[in-house]
C-alpha positions in Angstrom: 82.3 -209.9 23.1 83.7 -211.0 26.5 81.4 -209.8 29.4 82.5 -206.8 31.8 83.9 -208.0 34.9 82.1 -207.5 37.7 83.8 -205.1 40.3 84.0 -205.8 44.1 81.6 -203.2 44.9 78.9 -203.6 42.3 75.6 -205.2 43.0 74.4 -207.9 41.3 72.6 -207.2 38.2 68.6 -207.7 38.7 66.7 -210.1 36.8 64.7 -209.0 33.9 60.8 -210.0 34.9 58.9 -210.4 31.3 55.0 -210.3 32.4 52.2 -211.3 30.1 49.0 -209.5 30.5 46.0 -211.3 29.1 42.5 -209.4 28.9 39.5 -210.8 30.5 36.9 -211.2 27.8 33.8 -209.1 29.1 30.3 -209.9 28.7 28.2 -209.7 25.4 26.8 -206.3 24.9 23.0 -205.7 26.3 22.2 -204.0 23.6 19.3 -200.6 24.4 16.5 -202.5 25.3 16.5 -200.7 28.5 16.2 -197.3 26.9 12.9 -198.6 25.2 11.5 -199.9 28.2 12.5 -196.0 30.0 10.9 -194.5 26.8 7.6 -196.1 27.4 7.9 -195.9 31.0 8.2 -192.0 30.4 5.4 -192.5 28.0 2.9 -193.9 30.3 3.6 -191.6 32.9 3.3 -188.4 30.7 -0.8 -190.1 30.1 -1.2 -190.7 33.3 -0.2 -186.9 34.6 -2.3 -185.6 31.4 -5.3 -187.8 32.2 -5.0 -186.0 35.9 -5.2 -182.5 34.0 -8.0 -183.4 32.2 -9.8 -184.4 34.9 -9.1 -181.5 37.1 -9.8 -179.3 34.7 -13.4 -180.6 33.3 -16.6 -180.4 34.1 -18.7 -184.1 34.7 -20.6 -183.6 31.5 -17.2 -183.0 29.4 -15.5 -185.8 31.3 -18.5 -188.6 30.3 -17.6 -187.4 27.0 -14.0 -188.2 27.3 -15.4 -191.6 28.6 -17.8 -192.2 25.5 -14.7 -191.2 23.3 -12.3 -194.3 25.1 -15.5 -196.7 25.2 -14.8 -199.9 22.6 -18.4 -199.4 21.6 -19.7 -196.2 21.0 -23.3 -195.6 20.4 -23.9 -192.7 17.8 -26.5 -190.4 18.5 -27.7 -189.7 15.1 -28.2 -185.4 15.4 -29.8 -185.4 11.6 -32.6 -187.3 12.2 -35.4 -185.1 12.5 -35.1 -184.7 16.2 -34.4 -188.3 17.4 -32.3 -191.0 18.1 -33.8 -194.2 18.7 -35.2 -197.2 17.2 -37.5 -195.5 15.1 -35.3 -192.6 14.4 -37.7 -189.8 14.2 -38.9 -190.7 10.8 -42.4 -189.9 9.0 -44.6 -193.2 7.9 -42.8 -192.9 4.2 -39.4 -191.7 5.1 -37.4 -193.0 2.6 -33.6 -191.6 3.0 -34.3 -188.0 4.1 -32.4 -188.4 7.2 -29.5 -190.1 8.1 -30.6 -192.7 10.5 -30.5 -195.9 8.0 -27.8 -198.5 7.8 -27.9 -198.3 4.3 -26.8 -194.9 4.3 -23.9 -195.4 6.6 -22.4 -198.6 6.1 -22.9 -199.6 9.8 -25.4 -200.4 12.0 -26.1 -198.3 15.1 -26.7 -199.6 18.5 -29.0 -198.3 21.0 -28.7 -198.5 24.4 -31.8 -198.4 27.1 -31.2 -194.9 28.8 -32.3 -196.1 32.1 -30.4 -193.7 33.7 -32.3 -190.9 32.6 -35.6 -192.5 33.0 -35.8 -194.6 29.6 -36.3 -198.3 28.8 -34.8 -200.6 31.6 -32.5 -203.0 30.0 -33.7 -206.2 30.0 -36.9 -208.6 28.2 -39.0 -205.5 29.0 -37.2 -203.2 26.9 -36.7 -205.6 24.0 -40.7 -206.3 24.1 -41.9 -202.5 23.8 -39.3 -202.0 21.2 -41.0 -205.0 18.9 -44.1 -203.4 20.0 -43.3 -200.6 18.5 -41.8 -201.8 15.2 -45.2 -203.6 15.0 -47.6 -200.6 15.6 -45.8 -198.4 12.8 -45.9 -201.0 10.5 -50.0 -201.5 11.6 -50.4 -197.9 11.5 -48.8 -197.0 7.9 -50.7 -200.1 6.6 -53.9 -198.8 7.8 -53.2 -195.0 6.7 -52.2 -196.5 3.5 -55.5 -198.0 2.9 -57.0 -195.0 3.3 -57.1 -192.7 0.1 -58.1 -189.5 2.5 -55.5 -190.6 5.3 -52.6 -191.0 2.9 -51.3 -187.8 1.9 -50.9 -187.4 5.9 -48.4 -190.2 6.1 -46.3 -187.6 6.3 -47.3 -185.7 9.0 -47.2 -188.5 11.2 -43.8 -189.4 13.1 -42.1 -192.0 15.5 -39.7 -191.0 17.8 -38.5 -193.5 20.8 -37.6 -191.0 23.9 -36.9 -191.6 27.2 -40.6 -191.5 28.0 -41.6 -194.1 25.2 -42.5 -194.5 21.7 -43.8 -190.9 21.0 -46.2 -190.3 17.8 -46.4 -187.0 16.7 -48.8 -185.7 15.2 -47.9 -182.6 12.9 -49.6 -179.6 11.6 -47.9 -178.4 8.1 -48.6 -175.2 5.7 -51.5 -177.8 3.8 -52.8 -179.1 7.1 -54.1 -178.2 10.5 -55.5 -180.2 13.3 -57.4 -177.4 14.5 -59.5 -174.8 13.5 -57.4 -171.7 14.0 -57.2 -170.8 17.7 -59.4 -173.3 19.2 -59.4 -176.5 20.2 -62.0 -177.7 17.3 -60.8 -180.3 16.0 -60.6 -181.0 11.7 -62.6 -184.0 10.1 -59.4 -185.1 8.6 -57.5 -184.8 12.1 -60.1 -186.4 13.7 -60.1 -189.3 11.5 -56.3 -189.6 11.9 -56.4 -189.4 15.7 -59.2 -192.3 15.4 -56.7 -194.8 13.5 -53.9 -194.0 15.9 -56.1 -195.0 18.5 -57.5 -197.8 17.4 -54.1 -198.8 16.5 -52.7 -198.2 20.3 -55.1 -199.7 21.2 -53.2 -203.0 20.6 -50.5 -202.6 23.5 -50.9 -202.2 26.6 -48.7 -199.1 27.2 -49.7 -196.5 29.2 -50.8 -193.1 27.2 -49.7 -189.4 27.7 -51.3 -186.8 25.6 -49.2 -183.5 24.9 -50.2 -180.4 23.4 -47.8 -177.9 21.2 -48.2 -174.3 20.0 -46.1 -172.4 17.8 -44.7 -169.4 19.2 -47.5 -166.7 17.7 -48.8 -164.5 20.5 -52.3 -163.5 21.1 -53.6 -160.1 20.4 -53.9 -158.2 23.4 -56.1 -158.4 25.7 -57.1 -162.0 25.0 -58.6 -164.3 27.3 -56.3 -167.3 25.6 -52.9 -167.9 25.8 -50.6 -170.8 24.1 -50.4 -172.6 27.7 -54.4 -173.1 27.5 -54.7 -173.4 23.7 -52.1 -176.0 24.1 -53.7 -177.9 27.2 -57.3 -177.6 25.5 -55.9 -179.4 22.7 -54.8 -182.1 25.1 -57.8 -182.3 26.3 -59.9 -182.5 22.8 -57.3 -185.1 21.4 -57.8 -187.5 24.9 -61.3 -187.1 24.3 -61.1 -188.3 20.7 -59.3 -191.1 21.7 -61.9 -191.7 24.1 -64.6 -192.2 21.8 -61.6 -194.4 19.7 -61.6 -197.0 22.5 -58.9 -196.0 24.8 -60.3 -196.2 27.9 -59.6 -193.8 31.0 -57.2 -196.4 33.2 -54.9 -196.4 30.1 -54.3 -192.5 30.7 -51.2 -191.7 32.5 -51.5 -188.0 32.2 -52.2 -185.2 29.7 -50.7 -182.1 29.3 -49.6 -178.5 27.3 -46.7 -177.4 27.2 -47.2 -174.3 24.8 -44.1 -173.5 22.7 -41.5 -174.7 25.2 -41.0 -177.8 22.8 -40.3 -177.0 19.3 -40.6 -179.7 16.4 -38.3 -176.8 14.4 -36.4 -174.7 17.1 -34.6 -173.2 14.6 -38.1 -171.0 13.7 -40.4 -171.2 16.6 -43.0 -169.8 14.2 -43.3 -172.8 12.1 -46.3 -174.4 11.2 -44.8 -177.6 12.2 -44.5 -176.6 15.7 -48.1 -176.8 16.3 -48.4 -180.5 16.8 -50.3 -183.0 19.2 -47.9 -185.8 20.8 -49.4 -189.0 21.9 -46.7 -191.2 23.9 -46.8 -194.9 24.6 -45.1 -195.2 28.1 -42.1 -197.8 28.8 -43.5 -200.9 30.3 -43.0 -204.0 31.9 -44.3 -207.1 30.7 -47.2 -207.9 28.7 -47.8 -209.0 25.5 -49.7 -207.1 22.6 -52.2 -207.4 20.5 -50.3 -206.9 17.5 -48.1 -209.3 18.7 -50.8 -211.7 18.9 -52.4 -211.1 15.2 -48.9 -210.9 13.6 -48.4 -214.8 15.3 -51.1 -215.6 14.0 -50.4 -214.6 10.4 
């Protein structure tokens, strides 16, 4: 069909512009690694703010705790093992598995650490030597009680317990035995006897000795001149002596003392037979070698 003519007055007809519009390509996607990198941002701040709370709102002793309970190696104090929790682990001459305090029993083996904070075993060759020391003289002393046919049924009333003071040997009274005659400080032939191979066994090592007297909790009738405080510190006083005439001579004394009922073997029943004990403690030392040491080499 034959195009309109233009007129004299029209304008001319505008071009027709055709434009192409290509997309930019845009960048690959991040992907959310941002939001887990916020997450444990958020995450470690949250620990940090409760960690502040905690703090603020415990006391030191509960705040160690928190400590031992982050510590890569933590040291079990073994609460089940007849009042002790060291090398020895509070057990009698013939323990065999009443307590549990062997690695046997727990499939691990526990470490102990020298409390010389509190006044224990510094760390250190000094430490390690009194241990063996100690390992040797309950092996010496069980060897010698079990040669004995009177001193053996008292195996048991003889324990090891490492403390902070030193390798402490109790010496216990039980419903079947008594180291004194009731209410005195007399000592019992068969007490005596026992307090004689402890000594000549101690007398081995050169650790200095502390004698301690216990009492159960029984009062005195009234009007008594005793008391458990001098019963106790009598006691003391006979066992030193008996160690004495044993061979422990007077510059190997550190101190003795009573202490009444203030330090039950069974705190559970202050009346307890058991309670009535005599403590003899081999001091932490430095340096030294021991005559146990020296026979055992020698074997």
């Amino acid at each position: 069909m034959a195009s309109k003519a233009r007129g004299r007055n029209e304008p001319l007809p505008r071009p027709i512009i055709v434009k192409k519009i290509v997309a930019a390509a845009h960048a690959g996607h991040h992907g959310g690694a941002w939001k887990v990198a916020y997450a444990d941002f958020v995450t470690a701040m949250m620990a940090f703010f409760l960690l502040l709370w905690l703090l603020g709102m415990t006391d030191e002793q509960k705040r160690k705790g928190i400590a031992d309970y982050f510590t890569p190696t933590l040291v079990e104090l073994r609460q089940n093992s007849a009042g002790a929790n060291g090398v020895l682990g509070g057990d009698s001459l013939i323990a065999e598995d009443d307590y549990a305090h062997r690695a046997r029993q727990t499939g691990q083996r526990a470490i102990v650490v020298p409390r010389a904070a509190i006044g224990g075993p510094e760390s250190g060759d000094s430490a390690t030597q009194d241990r063996a020391r100690f390992e040797a003289l309950k092996r010496a002393l069980d060897a010698r009680m079990a040669g004995d046919p009177d001193l053996k049924a008292l195996r048991k009333n003889v324990r090891l317990v490492e403390t902070r003071e030193g390798l402490r040997i109790d010496l216990v009274d039980e419903a079947d035995f008594s180291m004194f005659a009731l209410s005195t400080d007399r000592l019992l032939p068969r007490a005596s006897r026992l307090i004689g191979e402890v000594a000549k066994v101690i007398a081995r090592v050169p650790n200095a000795v502390i004698v301690r007297g216990h009492t159960d909790s029984l009062p005195y009738a009234s009007g008594r001149m005793m008391n458990n405080w001098m019963l106790s510190t009598a006691r003391a006083e006979a066992t030193r002596a008996k160690l004495a005439q044993s061979g422990i001579g007077a510059d190997r004394l550190a101190r003795i003392e009573g202490v009444a009922d203030r330090e039950p073997f069974v705190p559970a029943d202050r009346y307890d037979p058991r309670n009535r004990r005599m403590s003899v403690i081999l001091a932490w030392q430095k340096g030294g070698v021991s005559g146990i040491e020296q026979e055992e080499a020698r074997h």
